[in-house]
Structures are given as C-alpha cells and as structure tokens.
Backbone of each chain as ProteinMPNN parsed JSONL, in Angstrom:
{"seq_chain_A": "XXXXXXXXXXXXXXXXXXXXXXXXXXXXXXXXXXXXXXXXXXXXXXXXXXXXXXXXXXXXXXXXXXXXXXXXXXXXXXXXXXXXXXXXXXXXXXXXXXXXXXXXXXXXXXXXXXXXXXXXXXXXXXXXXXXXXXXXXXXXXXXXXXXXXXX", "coords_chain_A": {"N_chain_A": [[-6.757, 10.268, -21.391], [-4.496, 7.567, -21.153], [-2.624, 6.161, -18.955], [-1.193, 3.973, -19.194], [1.093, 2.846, -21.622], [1.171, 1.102, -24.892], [3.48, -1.015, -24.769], [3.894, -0.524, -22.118], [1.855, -2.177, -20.753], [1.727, -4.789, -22.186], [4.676, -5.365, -21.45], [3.793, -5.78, -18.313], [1.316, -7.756, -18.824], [3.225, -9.724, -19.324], [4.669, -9.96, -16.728], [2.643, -10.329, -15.101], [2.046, -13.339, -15.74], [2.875, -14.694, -13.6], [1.408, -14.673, -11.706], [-0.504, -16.117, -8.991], [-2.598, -16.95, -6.977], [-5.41, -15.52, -6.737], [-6.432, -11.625, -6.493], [-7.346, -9.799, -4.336], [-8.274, -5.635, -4.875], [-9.099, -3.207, -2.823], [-9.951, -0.161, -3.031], [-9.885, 2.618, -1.823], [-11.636, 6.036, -2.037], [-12.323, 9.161, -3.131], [-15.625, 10.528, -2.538], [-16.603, 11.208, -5.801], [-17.822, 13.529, -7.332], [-20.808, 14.995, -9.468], [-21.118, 17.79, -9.296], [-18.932, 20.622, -9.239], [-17.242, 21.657, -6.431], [-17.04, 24.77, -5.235], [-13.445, 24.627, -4.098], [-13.839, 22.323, -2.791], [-11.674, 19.702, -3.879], [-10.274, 17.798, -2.289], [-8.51, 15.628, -2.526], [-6.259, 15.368, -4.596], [-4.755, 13.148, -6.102], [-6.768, 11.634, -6.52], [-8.25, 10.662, -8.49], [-6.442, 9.881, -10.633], [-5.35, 7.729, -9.645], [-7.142, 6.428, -9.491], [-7.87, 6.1, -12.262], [-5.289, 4.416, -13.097], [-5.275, 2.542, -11.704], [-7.548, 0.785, -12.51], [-6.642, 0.613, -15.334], [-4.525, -1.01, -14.817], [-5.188, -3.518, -13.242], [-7.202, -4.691, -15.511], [-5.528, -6.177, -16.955], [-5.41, -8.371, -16.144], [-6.899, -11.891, -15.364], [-6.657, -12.15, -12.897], [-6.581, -10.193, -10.869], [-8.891, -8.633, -8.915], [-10.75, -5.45, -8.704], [-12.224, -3.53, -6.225], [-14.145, -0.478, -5.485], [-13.949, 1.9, -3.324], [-16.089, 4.341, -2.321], [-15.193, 7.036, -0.402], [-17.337, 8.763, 1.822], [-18.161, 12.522, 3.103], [-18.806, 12.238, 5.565], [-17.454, 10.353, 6.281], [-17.886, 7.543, 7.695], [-17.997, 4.795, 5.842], [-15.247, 5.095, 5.579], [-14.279, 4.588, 8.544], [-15.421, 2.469, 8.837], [-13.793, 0.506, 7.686], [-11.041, 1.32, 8.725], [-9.866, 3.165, 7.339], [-7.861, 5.588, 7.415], [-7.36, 7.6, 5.5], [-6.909, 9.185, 2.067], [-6.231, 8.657, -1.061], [-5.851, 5.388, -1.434], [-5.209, 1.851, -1.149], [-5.91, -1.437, -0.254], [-4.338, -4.606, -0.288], [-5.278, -7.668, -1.18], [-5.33, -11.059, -0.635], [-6.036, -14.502, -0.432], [-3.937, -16.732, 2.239], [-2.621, -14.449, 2.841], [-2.17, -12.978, 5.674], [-2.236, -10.32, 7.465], [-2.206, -6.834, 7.072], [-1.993, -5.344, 4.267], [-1.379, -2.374, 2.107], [-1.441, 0.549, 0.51], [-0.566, 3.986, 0.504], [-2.044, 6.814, -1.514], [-0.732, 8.144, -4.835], [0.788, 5.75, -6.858], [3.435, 6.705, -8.438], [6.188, 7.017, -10.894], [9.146, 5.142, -9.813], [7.481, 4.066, -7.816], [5.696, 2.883, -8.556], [6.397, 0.565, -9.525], [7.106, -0.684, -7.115], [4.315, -1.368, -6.624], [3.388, -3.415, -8.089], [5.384, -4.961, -7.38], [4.248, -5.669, -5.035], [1.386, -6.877, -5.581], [2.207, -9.136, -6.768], [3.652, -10.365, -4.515], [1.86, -10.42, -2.673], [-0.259, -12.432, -4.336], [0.937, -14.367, -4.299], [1.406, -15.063, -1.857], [3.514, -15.543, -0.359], [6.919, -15.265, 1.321], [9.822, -14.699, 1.469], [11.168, -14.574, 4.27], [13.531, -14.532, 6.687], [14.204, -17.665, 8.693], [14.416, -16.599, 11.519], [13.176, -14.129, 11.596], [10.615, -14.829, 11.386], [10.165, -16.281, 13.543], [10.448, -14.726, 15.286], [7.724, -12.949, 14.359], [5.825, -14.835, 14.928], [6.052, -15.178, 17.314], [4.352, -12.84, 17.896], [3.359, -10.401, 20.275], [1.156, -8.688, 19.947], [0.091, -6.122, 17.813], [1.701, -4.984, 14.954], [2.581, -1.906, 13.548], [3.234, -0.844, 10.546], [4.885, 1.792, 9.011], [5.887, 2.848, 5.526], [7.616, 5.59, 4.341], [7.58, 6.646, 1.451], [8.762, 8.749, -1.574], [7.882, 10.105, -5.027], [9.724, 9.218, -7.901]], "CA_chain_A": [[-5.466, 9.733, -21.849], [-4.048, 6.211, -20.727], [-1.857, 5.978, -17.938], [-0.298, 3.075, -19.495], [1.324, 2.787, -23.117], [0.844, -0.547, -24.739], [4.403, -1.024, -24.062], [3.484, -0.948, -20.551], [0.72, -3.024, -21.096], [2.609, -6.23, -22.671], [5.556, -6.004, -19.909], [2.508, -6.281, -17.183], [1.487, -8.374, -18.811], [3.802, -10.898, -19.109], [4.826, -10.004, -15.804], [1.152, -10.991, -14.476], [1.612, -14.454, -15.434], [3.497, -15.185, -12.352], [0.471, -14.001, -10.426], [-1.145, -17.488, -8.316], [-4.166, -16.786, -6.351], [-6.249, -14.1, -6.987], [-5.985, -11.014, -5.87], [-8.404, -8.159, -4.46], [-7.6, -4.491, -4.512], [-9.967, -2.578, -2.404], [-9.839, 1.189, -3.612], [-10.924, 3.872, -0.973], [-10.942, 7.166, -3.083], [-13.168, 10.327, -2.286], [-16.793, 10.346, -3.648], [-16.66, 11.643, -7.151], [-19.522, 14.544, -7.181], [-20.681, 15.306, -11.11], [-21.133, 19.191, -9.288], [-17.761, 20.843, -8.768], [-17.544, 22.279, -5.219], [-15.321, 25.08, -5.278], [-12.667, 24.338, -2.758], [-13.978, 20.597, -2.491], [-11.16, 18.867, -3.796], [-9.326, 17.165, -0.848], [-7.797, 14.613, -2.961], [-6.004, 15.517, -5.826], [-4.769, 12.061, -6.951], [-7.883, 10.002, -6.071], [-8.834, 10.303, -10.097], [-5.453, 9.4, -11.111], [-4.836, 6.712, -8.787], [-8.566, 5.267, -9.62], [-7.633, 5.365, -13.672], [-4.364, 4.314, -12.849], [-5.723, 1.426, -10.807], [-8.787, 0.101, -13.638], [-5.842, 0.019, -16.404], [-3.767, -2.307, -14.428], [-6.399, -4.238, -13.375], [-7.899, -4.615, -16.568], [-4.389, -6.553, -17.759], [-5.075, -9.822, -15.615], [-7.991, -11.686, -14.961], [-6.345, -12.467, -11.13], [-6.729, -9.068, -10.358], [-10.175, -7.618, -9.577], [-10.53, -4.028, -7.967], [-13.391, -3.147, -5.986], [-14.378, 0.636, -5.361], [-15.332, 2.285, -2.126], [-15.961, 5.746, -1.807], [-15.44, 7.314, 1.246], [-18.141, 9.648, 1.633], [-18.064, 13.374, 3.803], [-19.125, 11.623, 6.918], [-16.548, 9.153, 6.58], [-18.492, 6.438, 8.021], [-17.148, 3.455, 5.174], [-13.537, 4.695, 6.306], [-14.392, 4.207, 9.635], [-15.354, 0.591, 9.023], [-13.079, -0.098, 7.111], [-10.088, 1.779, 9.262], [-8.634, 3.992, 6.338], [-6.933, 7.199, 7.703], [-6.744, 8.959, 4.444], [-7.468, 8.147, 0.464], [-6.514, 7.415, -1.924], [-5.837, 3.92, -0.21], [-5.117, 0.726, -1.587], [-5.648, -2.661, 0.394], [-4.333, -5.577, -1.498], [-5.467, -9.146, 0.213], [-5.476, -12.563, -0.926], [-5.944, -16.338, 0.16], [-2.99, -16.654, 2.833], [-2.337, -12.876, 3.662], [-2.499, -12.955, 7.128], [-1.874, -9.401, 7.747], [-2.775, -6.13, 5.82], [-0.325, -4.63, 3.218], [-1.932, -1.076, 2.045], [-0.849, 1.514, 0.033], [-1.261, 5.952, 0.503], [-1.146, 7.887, -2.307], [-0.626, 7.666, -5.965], [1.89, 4.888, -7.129], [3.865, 6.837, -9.537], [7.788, 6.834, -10.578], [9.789, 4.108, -8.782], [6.801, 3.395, -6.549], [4.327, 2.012, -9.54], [6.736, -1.017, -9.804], [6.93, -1.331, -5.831], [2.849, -1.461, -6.238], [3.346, -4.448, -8.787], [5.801, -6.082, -6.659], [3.165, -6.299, -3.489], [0.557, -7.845, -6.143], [3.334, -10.203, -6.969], [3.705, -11.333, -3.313], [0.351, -11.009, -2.282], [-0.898, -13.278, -4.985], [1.663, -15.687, -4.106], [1.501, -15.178, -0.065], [4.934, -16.351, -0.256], [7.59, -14.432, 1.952], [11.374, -15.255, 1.881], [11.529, -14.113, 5.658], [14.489, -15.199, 7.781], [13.596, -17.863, 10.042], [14.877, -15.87, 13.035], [12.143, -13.427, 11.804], [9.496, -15.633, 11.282], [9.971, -16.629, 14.789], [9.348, -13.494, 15.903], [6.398, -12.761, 14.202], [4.913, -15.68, 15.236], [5.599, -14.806, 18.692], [4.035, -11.204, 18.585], [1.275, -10.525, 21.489], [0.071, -7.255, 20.318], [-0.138, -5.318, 16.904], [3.182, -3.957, 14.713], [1.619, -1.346, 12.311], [4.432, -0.496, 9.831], [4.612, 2.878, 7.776], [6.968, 3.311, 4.764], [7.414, 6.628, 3.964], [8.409, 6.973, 0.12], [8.221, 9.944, -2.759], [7.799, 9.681, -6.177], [11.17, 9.544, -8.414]], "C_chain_A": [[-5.025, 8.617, -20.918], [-2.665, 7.396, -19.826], [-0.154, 5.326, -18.894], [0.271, 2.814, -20.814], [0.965, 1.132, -23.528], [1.766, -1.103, -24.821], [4.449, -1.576, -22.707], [2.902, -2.115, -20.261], [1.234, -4.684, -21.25], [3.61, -6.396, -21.517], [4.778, -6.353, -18.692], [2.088, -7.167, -17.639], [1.73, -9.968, -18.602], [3.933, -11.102, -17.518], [3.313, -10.73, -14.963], [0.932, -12.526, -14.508], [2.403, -15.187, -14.353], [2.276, -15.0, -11.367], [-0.151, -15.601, -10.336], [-2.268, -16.873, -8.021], [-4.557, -15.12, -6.87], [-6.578, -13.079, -6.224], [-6.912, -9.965, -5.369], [-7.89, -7.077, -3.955], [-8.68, -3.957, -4.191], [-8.966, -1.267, -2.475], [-10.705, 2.012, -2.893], [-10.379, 5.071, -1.765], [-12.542, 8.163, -2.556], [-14.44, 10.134, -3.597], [-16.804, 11.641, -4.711], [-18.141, 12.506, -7.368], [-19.211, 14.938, -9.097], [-20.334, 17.259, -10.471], [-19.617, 19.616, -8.87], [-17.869, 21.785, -7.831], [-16.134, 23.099, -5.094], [-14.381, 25.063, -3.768], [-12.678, 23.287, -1.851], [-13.434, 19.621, -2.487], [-9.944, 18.547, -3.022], [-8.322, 16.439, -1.269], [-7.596, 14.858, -4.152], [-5.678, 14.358, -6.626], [-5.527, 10.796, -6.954], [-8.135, 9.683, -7.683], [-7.589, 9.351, -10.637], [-4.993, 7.779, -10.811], [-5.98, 5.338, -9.111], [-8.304, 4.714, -10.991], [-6.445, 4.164, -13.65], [-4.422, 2.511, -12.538], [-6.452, 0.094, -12.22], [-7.939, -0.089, -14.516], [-4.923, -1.355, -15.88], [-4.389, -3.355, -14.191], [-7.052, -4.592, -14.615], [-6.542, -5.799, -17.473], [-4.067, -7.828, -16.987], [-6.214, -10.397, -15.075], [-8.149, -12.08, -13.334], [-6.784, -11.265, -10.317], [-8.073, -8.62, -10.294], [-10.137, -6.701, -8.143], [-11.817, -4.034, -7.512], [-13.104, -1.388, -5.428], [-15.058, 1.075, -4.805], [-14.827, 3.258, -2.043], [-16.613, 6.205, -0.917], [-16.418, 8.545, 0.793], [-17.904, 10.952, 3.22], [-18.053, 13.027, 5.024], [-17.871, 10.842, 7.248], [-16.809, 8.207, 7.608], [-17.897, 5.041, 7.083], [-15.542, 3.865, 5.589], [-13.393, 4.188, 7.454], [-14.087, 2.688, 9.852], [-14.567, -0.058, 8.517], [-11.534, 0.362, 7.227], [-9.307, 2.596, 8.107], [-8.666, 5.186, 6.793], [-7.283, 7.959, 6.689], [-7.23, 8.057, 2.94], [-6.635, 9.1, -0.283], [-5.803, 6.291, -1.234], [-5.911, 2.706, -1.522], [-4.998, -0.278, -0.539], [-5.773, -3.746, -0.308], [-4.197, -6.784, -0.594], [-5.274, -10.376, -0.966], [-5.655, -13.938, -0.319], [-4.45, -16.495, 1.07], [-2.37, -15.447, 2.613], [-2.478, -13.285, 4.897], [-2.579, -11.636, 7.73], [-2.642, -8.207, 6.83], [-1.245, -5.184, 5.001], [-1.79, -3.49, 2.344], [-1.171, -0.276, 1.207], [-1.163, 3.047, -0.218], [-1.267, 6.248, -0.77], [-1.24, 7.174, -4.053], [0.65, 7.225, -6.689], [2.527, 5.669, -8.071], [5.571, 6.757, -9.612], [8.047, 5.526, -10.086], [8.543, 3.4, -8.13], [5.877, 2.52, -7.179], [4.95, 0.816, -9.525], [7.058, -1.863, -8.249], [5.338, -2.053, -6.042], [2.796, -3.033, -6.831], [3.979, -5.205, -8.328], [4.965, -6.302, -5.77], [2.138, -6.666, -4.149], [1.015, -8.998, -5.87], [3.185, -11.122, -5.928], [2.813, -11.774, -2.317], [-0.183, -11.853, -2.593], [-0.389, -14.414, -4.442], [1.52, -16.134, -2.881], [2.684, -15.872, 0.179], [5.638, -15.208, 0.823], [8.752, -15.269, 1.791], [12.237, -14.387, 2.856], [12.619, -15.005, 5.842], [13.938, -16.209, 8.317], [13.657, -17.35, 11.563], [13.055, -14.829, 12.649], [10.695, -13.985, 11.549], [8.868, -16.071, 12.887], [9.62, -15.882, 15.318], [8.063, -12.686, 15.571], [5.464, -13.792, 14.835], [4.569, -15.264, 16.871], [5.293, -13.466, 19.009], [2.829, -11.504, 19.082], [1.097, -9.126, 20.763], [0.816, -6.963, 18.144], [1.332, -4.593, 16.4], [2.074, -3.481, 13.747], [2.88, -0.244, 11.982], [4.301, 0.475, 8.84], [5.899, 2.992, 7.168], [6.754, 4.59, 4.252], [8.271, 7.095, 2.604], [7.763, 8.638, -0.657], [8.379, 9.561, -4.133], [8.853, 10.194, -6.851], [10.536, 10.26, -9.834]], "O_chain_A": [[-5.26, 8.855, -19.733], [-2.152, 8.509, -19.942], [0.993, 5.711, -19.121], [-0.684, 2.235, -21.331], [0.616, 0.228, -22.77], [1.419, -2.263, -25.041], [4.865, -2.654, -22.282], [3.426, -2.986, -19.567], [1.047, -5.562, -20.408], [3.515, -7.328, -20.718], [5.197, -7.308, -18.038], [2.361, -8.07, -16.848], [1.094, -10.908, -18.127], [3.473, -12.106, -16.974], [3.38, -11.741, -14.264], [0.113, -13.107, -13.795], [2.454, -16.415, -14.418], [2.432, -15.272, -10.176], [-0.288, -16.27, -11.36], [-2.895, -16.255, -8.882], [-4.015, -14.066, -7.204], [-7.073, -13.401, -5.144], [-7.246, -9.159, -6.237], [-7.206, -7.089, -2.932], [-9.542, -4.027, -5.067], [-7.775, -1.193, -2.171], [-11.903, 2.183, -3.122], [-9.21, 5.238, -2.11], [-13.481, 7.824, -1.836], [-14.397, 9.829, -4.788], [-16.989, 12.817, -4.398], [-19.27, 12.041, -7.522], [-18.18, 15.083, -9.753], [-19.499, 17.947, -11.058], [-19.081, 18.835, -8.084], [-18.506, 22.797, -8.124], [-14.96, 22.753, -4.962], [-14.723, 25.452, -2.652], [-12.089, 23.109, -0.786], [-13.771, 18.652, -1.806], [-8.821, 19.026, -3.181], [-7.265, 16.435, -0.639], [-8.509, 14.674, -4.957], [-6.143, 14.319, -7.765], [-5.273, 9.616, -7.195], [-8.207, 8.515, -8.064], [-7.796, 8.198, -11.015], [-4.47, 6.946, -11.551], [-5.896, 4.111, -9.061], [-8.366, 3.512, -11.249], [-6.692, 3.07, -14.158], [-3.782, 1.586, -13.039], [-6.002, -0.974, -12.635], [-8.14, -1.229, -14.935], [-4.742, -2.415, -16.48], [-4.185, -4.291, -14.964], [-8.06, -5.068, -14.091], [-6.794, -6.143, -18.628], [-2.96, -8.368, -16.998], [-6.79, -9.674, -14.262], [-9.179, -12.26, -12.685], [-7.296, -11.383, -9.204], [-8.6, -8.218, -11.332], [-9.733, -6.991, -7.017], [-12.666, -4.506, -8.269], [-11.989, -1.066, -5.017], [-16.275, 1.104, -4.982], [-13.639, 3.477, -1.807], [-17.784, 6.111, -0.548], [-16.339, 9.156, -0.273], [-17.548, 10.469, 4.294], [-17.181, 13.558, 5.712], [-17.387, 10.754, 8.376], [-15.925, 8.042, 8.449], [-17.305, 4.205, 7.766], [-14.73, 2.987, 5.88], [-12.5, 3.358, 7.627], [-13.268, 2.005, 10.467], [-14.49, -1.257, 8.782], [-10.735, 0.072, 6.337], [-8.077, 2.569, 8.103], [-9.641, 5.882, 6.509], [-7.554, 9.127, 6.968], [-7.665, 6.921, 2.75], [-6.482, 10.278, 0.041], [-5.079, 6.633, -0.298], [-6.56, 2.778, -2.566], [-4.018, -0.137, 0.191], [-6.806, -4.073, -0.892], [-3.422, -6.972, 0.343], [-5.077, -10.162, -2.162], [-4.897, -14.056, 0.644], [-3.552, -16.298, 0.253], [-1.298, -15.591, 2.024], [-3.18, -14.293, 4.971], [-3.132, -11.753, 8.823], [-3.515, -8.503, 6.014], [-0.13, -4.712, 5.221], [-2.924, -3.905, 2.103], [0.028, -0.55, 1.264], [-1.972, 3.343, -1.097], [-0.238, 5.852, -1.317], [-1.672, 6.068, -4.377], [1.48, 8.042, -7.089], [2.049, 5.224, -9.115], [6.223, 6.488, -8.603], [7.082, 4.776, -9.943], [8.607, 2.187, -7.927], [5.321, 1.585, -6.602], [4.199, -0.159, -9.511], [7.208, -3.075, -8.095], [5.172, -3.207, -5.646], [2.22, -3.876, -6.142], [3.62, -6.365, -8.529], [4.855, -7.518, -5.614], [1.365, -7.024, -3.26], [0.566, -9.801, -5.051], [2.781, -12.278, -6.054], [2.765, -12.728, -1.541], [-0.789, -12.477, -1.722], [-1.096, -15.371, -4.124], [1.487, -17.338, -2.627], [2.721, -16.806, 0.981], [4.914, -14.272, 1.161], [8.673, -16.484, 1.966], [13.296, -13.785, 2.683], [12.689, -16.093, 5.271], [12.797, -15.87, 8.631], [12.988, -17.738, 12.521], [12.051, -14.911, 13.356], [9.726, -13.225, 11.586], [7.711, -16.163, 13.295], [8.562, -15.961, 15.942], [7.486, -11.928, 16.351], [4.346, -13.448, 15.22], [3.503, -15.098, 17.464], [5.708, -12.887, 20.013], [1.858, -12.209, 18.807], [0.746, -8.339, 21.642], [1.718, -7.543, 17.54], [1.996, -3.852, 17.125], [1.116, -4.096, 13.28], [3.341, 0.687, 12.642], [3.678, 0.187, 7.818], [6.916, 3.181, 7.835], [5.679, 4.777, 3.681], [9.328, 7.725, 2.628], [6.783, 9.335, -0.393], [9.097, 8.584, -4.349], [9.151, 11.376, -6.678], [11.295, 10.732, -10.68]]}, "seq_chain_B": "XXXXXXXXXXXXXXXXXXXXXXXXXXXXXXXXXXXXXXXXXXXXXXXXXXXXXXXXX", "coords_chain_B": {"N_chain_B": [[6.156, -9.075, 5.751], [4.08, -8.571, 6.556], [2.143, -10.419, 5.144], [3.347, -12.577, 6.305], [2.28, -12.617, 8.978], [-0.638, -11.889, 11.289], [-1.094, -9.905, 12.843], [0.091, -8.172, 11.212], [0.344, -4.759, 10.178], [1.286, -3.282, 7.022], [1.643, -0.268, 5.423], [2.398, 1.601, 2.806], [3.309, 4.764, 2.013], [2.926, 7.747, 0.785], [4.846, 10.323, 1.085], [5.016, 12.911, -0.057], [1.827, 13.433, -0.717], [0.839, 13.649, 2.056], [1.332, 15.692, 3.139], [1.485, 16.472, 6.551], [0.997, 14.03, 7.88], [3.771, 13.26, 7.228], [4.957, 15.315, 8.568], [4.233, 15.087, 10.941], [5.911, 12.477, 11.316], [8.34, 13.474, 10.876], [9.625, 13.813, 8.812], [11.93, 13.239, 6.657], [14.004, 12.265, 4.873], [13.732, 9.943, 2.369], [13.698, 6.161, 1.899], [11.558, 6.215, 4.786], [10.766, 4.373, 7.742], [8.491, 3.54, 9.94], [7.315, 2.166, 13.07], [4.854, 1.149, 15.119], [4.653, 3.959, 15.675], [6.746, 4.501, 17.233], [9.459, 3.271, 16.439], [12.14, 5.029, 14.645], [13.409, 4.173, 11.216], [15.53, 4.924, 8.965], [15.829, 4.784, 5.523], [16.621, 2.174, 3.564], [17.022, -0.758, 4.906], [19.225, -4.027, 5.831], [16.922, -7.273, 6.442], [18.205, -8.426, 8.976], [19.134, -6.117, 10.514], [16.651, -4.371, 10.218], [14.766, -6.327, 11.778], [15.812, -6.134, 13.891], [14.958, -3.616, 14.81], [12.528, -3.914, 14.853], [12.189, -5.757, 17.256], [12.514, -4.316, 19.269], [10.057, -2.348, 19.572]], "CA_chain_B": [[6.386, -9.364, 7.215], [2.392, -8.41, 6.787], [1.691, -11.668, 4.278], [3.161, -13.449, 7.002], [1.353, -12.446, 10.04], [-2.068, -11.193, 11.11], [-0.746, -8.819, 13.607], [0.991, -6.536, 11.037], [-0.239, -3.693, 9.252], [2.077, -2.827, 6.447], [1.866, 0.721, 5.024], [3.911, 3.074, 1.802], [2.528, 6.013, 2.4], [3.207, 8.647, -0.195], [4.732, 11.738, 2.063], [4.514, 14.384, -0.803], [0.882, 13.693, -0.985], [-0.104, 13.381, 2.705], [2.447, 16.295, 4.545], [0.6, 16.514, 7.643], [1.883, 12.982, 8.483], [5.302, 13.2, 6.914], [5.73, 16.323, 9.634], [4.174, 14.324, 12.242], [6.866, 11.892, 11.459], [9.418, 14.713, 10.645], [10.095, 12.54, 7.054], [12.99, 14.441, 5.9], [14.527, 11.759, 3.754], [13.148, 9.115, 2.177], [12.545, 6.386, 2.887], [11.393, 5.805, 6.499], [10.323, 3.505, 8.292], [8.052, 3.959, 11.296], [6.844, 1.123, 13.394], [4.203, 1.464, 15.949], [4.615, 5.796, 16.045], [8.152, 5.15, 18.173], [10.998, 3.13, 16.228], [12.323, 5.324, 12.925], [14.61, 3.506, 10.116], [16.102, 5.567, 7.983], [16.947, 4.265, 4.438], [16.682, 0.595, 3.211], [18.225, -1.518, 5.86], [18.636, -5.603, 5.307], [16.358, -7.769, 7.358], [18.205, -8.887, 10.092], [18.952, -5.179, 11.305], [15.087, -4.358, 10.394], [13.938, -7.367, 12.93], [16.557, -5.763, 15.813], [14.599, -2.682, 15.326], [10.803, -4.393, 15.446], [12.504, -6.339, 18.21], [12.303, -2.965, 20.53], [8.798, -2.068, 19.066]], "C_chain_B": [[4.252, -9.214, 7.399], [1.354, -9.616, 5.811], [1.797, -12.993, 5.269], [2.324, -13.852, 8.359], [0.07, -11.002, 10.375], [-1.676, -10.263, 11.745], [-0.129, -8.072, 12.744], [0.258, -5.941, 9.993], [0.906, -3.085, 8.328], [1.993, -1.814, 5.335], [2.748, 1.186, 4.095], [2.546, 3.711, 1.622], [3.693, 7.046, 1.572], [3.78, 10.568, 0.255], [4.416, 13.068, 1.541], [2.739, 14.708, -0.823], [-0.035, 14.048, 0.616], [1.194, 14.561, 3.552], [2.085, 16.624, 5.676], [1.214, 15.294, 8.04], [2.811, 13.115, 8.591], [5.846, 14.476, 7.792], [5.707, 15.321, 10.633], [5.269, 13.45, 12.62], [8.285, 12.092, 11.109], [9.976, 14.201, 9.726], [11.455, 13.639, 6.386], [13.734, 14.146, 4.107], [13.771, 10.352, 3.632], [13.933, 7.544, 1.414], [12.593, 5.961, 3.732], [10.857, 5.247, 6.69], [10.157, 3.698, 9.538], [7.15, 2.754, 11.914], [6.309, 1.285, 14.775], [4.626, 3.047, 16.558], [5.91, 5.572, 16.896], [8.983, 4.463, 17.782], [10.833, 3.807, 14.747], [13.663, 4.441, 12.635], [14.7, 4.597, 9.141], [16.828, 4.958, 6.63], [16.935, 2.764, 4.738], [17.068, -0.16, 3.746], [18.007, -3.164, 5.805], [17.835, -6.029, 6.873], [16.625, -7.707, 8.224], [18.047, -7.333, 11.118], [17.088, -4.193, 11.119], [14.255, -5.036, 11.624], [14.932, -6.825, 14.566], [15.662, -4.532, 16.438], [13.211, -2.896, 15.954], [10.924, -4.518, 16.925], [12.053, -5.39, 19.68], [10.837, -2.147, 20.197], [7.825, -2.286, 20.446]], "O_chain_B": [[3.485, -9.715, 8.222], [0.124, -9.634, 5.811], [1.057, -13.976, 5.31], [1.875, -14.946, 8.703], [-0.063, -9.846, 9.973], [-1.941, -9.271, 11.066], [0.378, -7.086, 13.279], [-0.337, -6.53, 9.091], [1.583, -2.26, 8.941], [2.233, -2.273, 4.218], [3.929, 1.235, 4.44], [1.395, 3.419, 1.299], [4.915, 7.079, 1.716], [3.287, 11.63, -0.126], [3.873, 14.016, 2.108], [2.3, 15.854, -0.914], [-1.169, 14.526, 0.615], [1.857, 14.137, 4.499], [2.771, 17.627, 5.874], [2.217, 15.535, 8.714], [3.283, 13.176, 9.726], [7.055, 14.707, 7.772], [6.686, 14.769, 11.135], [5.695, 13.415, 13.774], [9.177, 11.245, 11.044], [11.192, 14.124, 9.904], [11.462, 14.674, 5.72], [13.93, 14.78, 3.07], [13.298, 9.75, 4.596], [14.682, 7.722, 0.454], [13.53, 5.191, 3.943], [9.947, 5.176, 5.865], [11.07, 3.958, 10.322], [6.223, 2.375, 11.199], [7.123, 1.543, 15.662], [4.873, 3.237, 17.749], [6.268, 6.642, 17.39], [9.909, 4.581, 18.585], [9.984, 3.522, 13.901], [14.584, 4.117, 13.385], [13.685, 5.033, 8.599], [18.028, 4.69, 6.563], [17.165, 2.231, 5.824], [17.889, -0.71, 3.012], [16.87, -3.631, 5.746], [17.971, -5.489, 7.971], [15.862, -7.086, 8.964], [17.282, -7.213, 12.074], [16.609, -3.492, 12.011], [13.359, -4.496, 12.272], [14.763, -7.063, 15.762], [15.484, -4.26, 17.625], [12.757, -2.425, 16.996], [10.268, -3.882, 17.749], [11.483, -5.718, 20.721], [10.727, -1.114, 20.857], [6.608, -2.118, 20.375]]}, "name": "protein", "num_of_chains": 2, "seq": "XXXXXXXXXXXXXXXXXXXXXXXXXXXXXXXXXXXXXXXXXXXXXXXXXXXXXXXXXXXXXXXXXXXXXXXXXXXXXXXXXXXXXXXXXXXXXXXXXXXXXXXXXXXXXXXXXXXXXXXXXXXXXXXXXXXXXXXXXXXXXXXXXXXXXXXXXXXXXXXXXXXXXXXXXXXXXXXXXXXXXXXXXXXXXXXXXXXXXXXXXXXXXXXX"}
C-alpha cells in the first residue's frame, strides 16, 4: 500500500518545481534478509522509511536516492559515520555541511523532510549576517541534534 | 546553519524511535536542541537567541 495518495503526489509535486540543483539522498537502512530471524528486527521503520523514501523520490527527476545497507558488522556505517538507521543524508552542489535525518519522517516531520530538500537543493540560507559571521569563524566542529516526535 | 558551513553537522533525530538517546539527552519535551552533547534548547527559539547559545558551544 502507497504511502502517498495521489493527492499527495500532485502537491509534491508542484511543490518540487522549486527544487534547483539536484539533490542526493543517501539511505542507510538495515540489510533486508529474505529469511526472517526471529528477534532480528532492530529497525522497525527502516521498510517504511525506505518505501516512504522511493515514492517521494520517484515524484522529481532532481531527486535521486541511493541505498546503503548497513550490514551486522557495521563496517559501511562506520565509513560513512551513521550512529543508527534508518538515516537520511541529503547533500547537494553548495552544502557545505551535513544535514541528516533519524528515524521515520512521519506527521509534522514528513513536511520538515521536504522543507530540507527544498533548501538543500537550493543551498540557499536566509542566515543573519551576525550568524554567518560566526560560522565562518568556527575552529572546530558544531554537531547539532534536533530532537522531534511524530504529531 | 549546516548548508552554510562545513563544520556543522545538522541532525532531527526521531526520539520515539531511538529512546536510548532521547534518555541520554533526558528529551522530555519536544523539541530539543542539543549542540555538541553540552548546550540544550528547549522549544523553537528565533535565530538570534539560537546563535547566543552556539556562541557558548
């Protein structure tokens, strides 16, 4: 069953044609075994989050998703620093930084997920200049966690 | 603030799904804001008082 109605679908959309540069969503999500291991699943919304993901994606051709599953070892999280999955890292052409997302976007938070396309694609920011200044002048590493729930 | 510079890592982190963090960072209400494991924000706050808190980061 779809995620998305085709409702949904048309407001994305439209909304998508604001999207500029093109966008990649790297998708860390737990490796998908055909055998079911009882007491294996770690990640309850890695499926959700993966369909979830391929429908939206699928509704712009700016958007393309790539799909890495972390495996038991967790060696590709390693290299690729993800804590935890389901994981979203959304980059583009002038990102400078990383913008990330835990968890499965749902409620309230699915249209946060579509705003950080939005501003990723664009790499725009309508920072302060006071805070601009101080980013520029950071010596060392800010690593920023928002901690939301789903409405 | 993570579009604009390479130094930041910018995180939403889902606390119902990951509670093991959301203790670590005693998440009570949502949502929070945690910046390098020692300044919390509590609740939506505009920029400028956001950049007073980095400021002490």
């Amino acid at each position: 069953m779809a995620f998305l109605t085709a409702d949904n679908q048309n407001e994305l959309k439209k909304i998508f044609e604001e999207l500029s540069g093109d966008v990649r969503l790297e998708f860390y999500t737990q490796h998908e075994s055909p055998i079911i291991v009882p007491g294996g699943m770690d990640c309850p919304t890695c499926k959700d989050a993966r369909q979830l993901l391929e429908e939206v994606v699928a509704l712009s051709d700016k958007l393309h998703l790539e799909i890495h599953e972390v495996s038991a070892d967790g060696e590709v999280a390693r290299e690729h620093d993800i804590p935890r999955v389901p994981a979203l890292v959304m980059t583009a052409d002038g990102v400078n930084g990383k913008v990330r997302y835990f968890g499965l976007p749902s409620g309230y938070e699915f249209s946060v997920l579509i705003g950080s396309l939005l501003d990723v694609s664009k790499a725009q920011t309508d920072l302060s200049e006071e805070t601009m200044e101080v980013l520029n002048a950071l010596d060392k590493d800010l690593h920023i966690q928002v901690f939301v729930t789903p409405t | 603030m993570a579009i604009a510079s390479s130094h930041v890592v910018a995180d939403v982190v889902e606390a119902t799904e990951f509670p093991e963090l959301a203790n670590r960072y005693a998440v009570r209400g949502v949502p929070k804001t945690v910046i390098n494991d020692s300044i919390d924000i509590l609740g939506n706050v505009p920029e400028q008082m956001f950049l007073e808190h980095l400021k002490r980061a």
